[in-house]
C-alpha positions as CSV (number, residue, x, y, z in Angstrom):
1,X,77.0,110.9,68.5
2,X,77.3,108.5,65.8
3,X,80.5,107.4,64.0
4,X,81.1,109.8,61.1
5,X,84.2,108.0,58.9
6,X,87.2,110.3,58.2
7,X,89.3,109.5,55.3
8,X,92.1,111.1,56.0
9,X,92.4,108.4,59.4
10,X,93.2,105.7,56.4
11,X,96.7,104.1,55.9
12,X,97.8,102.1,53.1
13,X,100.3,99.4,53.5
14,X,101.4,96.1,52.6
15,X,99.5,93.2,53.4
16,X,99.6,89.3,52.7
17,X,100.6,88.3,49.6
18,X,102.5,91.7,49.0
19,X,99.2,93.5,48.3
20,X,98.0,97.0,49.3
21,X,96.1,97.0,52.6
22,X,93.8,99.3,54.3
23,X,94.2,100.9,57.5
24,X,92.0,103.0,59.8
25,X,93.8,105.2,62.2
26,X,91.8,105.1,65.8
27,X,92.9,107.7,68.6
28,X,94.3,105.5,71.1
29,X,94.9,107.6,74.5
30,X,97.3,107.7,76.8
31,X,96.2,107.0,81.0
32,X,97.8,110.2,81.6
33,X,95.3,112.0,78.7
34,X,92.3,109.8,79.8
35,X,92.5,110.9,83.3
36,X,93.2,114.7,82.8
37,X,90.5,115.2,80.1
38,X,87.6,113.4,82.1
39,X,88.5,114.4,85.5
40,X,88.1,117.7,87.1
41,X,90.9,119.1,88.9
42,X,89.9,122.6,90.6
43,X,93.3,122.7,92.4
44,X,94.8,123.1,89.1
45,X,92.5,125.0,88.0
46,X,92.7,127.3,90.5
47,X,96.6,127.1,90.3
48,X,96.4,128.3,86.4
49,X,94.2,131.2,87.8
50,X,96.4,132.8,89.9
51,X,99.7,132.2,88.1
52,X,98.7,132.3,84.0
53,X,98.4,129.3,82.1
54,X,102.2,130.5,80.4
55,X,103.9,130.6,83.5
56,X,101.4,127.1,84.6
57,X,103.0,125.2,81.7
58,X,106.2,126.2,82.5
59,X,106.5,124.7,85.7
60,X,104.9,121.8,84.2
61,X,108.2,121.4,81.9
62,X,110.2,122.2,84.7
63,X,108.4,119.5,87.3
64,X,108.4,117.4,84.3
65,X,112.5,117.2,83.5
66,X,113.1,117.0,87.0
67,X,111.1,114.3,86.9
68,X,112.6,112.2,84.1
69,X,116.2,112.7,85.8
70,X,114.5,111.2,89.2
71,X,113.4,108.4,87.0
72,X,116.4,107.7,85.5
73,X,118.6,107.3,88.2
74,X,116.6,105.0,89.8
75,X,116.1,103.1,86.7
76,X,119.8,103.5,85.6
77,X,120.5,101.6,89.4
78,X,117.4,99.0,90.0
79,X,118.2,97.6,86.9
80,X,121.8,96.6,87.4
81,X,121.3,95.8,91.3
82,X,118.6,93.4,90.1
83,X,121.2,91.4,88.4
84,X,124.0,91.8,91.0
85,X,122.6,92.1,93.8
86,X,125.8,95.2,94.5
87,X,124.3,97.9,95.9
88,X,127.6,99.7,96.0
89,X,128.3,98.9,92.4
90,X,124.6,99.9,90.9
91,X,125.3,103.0,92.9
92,X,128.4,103.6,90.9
93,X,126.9,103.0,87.6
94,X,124.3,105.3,88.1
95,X,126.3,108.0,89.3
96,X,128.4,107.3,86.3
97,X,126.5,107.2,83.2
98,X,123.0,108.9,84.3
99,X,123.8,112.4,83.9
100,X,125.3,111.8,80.6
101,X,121.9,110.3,79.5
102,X,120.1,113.0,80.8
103,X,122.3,115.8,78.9
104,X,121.7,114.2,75.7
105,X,118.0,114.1,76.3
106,X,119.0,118.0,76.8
107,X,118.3,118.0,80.3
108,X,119.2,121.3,82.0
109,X,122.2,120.2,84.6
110,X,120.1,122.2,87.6
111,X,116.8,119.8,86.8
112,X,120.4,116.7,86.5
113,X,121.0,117.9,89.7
114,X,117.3,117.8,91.8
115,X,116.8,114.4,90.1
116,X,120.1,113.3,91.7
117,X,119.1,114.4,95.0
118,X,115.2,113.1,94.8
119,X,117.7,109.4,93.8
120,X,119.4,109.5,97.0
121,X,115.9,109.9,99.2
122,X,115.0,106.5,97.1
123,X,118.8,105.5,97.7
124,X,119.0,105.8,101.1
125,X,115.3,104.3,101.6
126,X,114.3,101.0,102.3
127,X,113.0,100.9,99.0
128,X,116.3,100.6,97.4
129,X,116.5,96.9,97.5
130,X,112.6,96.2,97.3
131,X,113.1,95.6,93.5
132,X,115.6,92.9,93.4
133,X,112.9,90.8,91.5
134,X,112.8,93.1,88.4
135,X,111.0,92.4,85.6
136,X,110.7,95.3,83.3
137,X,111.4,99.3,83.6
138,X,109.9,101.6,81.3
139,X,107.5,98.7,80.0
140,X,104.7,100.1,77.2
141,X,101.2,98.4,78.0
142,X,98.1,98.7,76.2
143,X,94.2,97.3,76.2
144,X,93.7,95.2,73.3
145,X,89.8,95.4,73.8
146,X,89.6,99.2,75.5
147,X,92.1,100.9,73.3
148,X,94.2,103.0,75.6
149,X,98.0,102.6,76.2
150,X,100.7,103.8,78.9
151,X,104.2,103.5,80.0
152,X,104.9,101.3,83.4
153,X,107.5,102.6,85.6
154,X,108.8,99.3,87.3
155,X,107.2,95.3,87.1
156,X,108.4,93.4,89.5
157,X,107.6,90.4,91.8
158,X,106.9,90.7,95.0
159,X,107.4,88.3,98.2
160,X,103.8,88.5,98.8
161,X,101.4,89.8,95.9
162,X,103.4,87.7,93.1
163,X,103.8,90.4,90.1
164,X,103.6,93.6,91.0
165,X,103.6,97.2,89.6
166,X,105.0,100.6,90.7
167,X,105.4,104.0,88.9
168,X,107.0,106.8,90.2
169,X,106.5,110.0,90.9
170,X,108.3,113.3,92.1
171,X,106.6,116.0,93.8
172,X,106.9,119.4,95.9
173,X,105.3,117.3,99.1
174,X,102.9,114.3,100.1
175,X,99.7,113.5,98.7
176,X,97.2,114.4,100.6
177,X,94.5,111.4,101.4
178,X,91.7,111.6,100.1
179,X,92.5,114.5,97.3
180,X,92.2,114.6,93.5
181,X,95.6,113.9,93.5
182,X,95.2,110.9,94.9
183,X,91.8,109.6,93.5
184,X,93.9,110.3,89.9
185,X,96.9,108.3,91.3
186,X,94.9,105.4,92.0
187,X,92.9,105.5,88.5
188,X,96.6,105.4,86.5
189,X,97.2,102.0,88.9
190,X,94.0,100.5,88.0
191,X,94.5,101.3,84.4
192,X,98.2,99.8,84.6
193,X,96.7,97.0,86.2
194,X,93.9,96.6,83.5
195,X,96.5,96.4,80.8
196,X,98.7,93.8,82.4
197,X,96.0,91.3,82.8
198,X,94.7,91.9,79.1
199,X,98.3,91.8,77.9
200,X,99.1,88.4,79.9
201,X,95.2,86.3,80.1
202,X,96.7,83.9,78.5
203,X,99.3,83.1,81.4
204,X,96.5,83.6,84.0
205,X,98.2,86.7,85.4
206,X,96.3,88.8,87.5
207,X,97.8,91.9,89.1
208,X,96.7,92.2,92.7
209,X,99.3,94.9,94.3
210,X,100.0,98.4,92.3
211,X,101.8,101.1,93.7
212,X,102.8,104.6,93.6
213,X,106.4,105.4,95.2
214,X,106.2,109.4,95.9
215,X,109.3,111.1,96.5
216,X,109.1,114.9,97.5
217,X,110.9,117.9,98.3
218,X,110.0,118.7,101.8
219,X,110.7,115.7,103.6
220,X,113.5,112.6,103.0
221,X,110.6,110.1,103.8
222,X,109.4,108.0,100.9
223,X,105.4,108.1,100.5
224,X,104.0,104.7,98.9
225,X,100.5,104.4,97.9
226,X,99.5,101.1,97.5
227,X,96.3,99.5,95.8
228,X,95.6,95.5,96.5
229,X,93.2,93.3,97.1
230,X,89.2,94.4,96.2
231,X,90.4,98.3,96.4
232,X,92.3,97.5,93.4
233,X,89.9,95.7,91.7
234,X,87.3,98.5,92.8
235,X,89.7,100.9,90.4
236,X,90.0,98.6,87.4
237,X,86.2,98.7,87.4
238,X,86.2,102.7,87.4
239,X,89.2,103.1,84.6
240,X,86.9,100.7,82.0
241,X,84.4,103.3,83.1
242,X,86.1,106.4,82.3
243,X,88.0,104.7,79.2
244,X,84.3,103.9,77.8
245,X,82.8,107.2,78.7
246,X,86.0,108.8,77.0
247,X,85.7,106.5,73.5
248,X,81.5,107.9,73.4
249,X,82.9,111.4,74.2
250,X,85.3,111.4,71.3
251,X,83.1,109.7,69.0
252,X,84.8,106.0,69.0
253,X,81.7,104.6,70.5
254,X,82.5,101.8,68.0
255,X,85.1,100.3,69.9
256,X,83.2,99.8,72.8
């Protein structure tokens, strides 16, 4: 389809010399939209099925606060143990001043309460000191030439890979190897990774280890799925694909 200009995407604003500039809104995706839009997901499908899409989305919000509580304690204690090196102490802080962060973000305390308990699976890990070297939390990325963006969980640098990346996630159990859980999972790391070279070429950084740190209900045992080396790479290469084939599908073939 070919571009067909819409002027309500324009913006005026101020530009050099104090005079009125011109503006053309693009849709810029998220990883998150990009993935769910182009790839199929029958298990989900099949879940909305035989539960309603109401009570679907539902459990979606509900996953989804229990979620950001999860994230926020760990965030609320790598970040301070990263510049103490107190594991005791970032314990204490979090503890402290997470669940009154999470009740101003209106938070149920019940969703306060599994995030808490999905924080001490990651406490009492061996993944509780892996980020000493921390870099960024909660870090926005984009592609200045593939026009997407996201929101990086945890850049850090490891004793091996150099700088690395890791996002989160909660869940009701493991991903299962080889699912559509799983193939999605490893798209959002090569996306994040895509980003973070774009963003720093000019430093020569190139991310060669991405990660996603899977905590779950039914089991205490952290799951980590990691992408390095040429499987990484292997899943930059299919993001730009899926990025491009989304622009021509929404009619921004122009930015390609």
């Amino acid at each position: 389809m070919a571009f067909e200009f819409d002027i309500n995407n324009i913006k005026w604003q101020s530009g050099s010399h104090g005079l009125p500039e011109c503006v053309y809104k693009i849709k810029v995706p998220s990883v998150t939209q990009i993935i769910n839009e182009c790839i199929p997901d029958p298990d989900w499908d099949a879940f909305i099925a035989q539960v309603g899409k109401e009570k679907a989305d539902d459990i979606l919000m509900k996953a989804g606060q229990r979620g950001t509580s999860m994230h926020t304690f760990i965030e609320e204690f790598i970040v301070p143990y990263s510049k103490s090196n107190d594991i005791s102490e970032a314990l204490k802080l979090t503890q402290e001043n997470t669940p009154k962060l999470l009740l101003e973000q209106q938070i149920p305390e019940n969703k306060i309460k599994e995030g808490m308990d999905y924080f001490y699976k990651f406490y009492y890990s061996n993944y509780s000191t892996k980020f000493f070297n921390l870099l960024a939390v909660e870090m926005g990325i984009f592609s200045p030439s593939l026009f997407y963006r996201g929101k990086l969980d945890i850049l850090y640098k490891d004793n091996l890979f150099g700088i690395s990346l890791t996002d989160l996630k909660s869940s009701n159990d493991k991903v299962k190897k080889g699912s559509i859980k799983e193939y999605k999972h490893f798209l959002q790391l090569g996306a994040y990774a895509n980003c973070l070279d774009e963003m720093y070429k000019d430093k020569g950084l190139i991310i060669k280890n991405a990660s996603i740190l899977n905590i779950s209900k039914k089991t205490d045992e952290l799951q980590e799925i990691v992408l390095s080396g040429t499987n990484l790479t292997d899943f930059k290469e299919k993001f730009k694909t899926l990025i491009r084939d989304y622009h021509i599908k929404n009619n921004q073939e122009y930015l390609l």
